[in-house]
VEXFI-293823 format. One record per residue (C-alpha): x negated, y, z negated; residue number from 1; residue in three letters. Coordinates in pm, 1 decimal. Layout:
! VEXFI-293823
+----------+----------+----------+-----+---------+
!     east !    north !       up ! num ! residuo !
+----------+----------+----------+-----+---------+
!        X !        Y !        Z ! NUM !     ALA !
...
+----------+----------+----------+-----+---------+
END
This chain:
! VEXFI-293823
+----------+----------+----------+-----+---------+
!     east !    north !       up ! num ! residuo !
+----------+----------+----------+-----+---------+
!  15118.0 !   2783.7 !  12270.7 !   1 !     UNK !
!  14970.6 !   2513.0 !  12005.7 !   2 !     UNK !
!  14794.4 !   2369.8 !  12344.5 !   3 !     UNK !
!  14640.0 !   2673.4 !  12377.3 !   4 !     UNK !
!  14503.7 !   2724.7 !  12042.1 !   5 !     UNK !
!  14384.1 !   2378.2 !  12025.7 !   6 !     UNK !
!  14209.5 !   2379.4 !  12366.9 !   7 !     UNK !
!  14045.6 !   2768.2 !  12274.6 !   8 !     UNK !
!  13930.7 !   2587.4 !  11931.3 !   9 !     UNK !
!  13811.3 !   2292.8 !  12048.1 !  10 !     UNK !
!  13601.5 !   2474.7 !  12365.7 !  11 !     UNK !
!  13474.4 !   2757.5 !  12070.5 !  12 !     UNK !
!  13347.7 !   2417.0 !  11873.4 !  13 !     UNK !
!  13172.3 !   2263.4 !  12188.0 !  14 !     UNK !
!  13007.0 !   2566.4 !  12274.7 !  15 !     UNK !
!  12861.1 !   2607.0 !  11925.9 !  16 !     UNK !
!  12764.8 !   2224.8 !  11880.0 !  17 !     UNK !
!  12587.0 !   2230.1 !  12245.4 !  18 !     UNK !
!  12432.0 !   2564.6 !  12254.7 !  19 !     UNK !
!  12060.0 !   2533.5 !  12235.3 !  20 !     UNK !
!  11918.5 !   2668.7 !  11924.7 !  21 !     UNK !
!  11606.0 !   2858.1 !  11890.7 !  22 !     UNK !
!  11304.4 !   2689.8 !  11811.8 !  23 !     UNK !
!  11035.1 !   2835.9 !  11591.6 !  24 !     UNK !
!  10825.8 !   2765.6 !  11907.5 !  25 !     UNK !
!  11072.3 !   3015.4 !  12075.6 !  26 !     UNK !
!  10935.4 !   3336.9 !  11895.4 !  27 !     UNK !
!  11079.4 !   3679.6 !  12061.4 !  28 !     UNK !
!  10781.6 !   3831.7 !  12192.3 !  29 !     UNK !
!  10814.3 !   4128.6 !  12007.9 !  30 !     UNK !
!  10734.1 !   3859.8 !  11714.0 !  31 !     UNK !
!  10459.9 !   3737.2 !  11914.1 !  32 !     UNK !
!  10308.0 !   4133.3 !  11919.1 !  33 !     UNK !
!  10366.4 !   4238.6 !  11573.5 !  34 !     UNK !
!  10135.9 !   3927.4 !  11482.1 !  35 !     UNK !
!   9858.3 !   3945.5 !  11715.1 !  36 !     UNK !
!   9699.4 !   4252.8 !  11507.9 !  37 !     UNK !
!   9544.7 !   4046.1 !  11277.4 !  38 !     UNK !
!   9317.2 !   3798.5 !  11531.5 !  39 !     UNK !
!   8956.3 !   3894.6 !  11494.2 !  40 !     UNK !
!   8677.3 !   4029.9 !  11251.1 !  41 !     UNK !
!   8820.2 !   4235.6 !  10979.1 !  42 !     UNK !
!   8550.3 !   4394.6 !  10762.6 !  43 !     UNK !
!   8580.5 !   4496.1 !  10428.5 !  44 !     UNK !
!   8516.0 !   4926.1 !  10374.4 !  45 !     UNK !
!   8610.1 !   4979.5 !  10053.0 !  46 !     UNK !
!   8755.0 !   4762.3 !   9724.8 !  47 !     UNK !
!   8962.5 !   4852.9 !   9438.8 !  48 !     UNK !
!   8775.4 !   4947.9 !   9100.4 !  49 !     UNK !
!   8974.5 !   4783.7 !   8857.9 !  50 !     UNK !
!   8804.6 !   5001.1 !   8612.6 !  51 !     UNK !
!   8876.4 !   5359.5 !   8754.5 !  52 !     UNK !
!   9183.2 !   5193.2 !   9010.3 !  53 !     UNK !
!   9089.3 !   5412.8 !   9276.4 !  54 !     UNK !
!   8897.7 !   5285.9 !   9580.4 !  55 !     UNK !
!   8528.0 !   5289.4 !   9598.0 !  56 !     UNK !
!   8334.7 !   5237.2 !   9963.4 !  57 !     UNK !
!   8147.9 !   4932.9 !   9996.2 !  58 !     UNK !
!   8045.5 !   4745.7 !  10302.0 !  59 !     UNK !
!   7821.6 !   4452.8 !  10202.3 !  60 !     UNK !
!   7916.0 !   4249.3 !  10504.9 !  61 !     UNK !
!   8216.3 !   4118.8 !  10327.3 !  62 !     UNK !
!   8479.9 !   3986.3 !  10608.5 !  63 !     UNK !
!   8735.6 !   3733.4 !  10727.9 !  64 !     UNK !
!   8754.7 !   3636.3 !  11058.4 !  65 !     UNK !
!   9110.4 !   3512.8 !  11202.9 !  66 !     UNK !
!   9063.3 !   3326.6 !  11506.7 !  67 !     UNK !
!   9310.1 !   3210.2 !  11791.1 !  68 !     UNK !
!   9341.9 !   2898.1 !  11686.5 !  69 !     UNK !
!   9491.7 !   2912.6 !  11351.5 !  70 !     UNK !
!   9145.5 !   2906.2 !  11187.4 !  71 !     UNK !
!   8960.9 !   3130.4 !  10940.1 !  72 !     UNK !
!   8604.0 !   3199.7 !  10836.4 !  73 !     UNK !
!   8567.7 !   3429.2 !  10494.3 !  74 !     UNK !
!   8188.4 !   3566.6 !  10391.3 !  75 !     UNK !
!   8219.5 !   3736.1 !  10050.4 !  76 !     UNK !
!   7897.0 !   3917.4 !   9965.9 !  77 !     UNK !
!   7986.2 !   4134.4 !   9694.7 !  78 !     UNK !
!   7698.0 !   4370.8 !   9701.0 !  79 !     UNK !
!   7486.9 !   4051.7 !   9797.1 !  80 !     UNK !
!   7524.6 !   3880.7 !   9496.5 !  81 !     UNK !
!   7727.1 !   3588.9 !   9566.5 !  82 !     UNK !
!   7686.8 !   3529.5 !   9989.8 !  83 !     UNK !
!   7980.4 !   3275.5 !   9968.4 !  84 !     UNK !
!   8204.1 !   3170.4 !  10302.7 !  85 !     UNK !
!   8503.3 !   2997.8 !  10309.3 !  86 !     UNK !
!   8686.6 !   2836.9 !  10584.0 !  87 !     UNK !
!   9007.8 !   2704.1 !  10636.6 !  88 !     UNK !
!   9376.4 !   2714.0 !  10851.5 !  89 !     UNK !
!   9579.1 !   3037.7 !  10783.9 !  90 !     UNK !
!   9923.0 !   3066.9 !  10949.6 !  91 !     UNK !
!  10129.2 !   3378.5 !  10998.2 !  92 !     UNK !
!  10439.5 !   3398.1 !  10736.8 !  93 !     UNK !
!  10515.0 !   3760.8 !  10860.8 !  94 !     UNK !
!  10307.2 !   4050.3 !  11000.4 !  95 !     UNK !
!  10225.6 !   4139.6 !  10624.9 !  96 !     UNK !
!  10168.0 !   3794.5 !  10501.8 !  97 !     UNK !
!   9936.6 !   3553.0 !  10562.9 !  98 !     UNK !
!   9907.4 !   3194.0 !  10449.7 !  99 !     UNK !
!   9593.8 !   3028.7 !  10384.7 ! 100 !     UNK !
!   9480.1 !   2635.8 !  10308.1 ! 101 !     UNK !
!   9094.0 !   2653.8 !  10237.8 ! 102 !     UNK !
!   8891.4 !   2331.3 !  10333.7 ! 103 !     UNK !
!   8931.0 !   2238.4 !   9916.0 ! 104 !     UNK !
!   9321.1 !   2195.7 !   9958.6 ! 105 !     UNK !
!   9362.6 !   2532.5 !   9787.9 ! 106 !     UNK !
!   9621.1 !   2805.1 !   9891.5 ! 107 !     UNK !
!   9568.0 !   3152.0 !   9910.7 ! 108 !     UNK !
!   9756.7 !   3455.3 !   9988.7 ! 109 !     UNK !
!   9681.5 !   3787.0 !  10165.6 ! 110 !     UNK !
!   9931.8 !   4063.9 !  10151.2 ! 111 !     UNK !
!   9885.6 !   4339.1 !  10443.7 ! 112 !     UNK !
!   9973.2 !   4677.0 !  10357.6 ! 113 !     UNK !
!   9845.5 !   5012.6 !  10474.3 ! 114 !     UNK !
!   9814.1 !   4921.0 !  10810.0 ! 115 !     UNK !
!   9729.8 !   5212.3 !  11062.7 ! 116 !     UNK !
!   9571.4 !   5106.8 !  11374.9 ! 117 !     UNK !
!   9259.1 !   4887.3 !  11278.5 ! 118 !     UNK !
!   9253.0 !   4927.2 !  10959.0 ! 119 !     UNK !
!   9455.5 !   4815.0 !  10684.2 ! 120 !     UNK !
!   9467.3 !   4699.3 !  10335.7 ! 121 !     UNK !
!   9446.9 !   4315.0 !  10204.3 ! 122 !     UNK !
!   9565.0 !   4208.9 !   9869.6 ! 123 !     UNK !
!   9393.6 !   3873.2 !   9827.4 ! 124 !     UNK !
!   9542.8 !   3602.2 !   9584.4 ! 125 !     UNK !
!   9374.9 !   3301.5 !   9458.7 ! 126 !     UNK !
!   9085.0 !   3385.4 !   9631.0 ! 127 !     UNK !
!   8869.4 !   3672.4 !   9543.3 ! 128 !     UNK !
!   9167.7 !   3815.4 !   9415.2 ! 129 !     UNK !
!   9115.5 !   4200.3 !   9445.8 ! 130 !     UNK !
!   9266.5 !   4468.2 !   9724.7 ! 131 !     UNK !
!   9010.1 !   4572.4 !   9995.1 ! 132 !     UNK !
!   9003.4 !   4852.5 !  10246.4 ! 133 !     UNK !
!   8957.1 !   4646.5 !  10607.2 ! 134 !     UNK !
!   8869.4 !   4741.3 !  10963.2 ! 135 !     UNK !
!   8912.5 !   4529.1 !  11245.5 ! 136 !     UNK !
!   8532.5 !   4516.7 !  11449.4 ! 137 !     UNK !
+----------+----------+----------+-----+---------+
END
């Protein structure tokens, strides 16, 4: 009987020391789907007022641009006053987070929330910190 037990435990520990694991390369594809909403041109429609904190419409030709290969372009116009683009890496922390590492060394943050089709809204941190209205071109 204590042959038993021993053999069962010691077959139990193999089989959990040997298994292959899962490699973050090894994604479920329903991981793989919930992400690939946010590759391509997302323009901005509207921005929060933090005077009145409702949203007011405004498309300046404000967007960020996610592409394929783990690379971002960002064109903030704000009513044409400032014309400023920043690029950088971004990676995907969940399908309402993503990283970013601008060309500076700087990290930034955008929070997706709202999402309904192609559109959605972006909470921006550290850079141009503000919450826009977005719609995927």
């Amino acid at each position: 009987m204590i042959r038993n037990v021993l053999l069962y435990i010691a077959l139990t520990l193999g089989v959990v020391l040997y298994a292959p694991g899962c490699s973050s390369d090894d994604l479920p594809e329903e991981d793989s789907k919930k992400n690939e909403f946010i590759y391509g041109r997302w323009t901005q429609t509207a921005f929060l007022s933090s005077s009145t904190n409702t949203f007011i419409g405004q498309e300046d030709g404000t967007y960020i641009d996610f592409k394929r290969n783990g690379t971002f372009e960002f064109f903030y116009s704000g009513w044409g006053a400032f014309n400023e683009t920043t690029k950088g890496t971004f990676t995907i922390a969940s399908e309402f987070l993503v990283n970013l590492k601008l060309e500076d060394g700087t990290d930034a943050t955008i929070s997706i929330s709202e999402r309904s089709g192609n559109k959605a809204e972006f909470q921006f941190l550290y850079m141009h910190t503000g919450r826009y209205k977005m719609e995927k071109q």
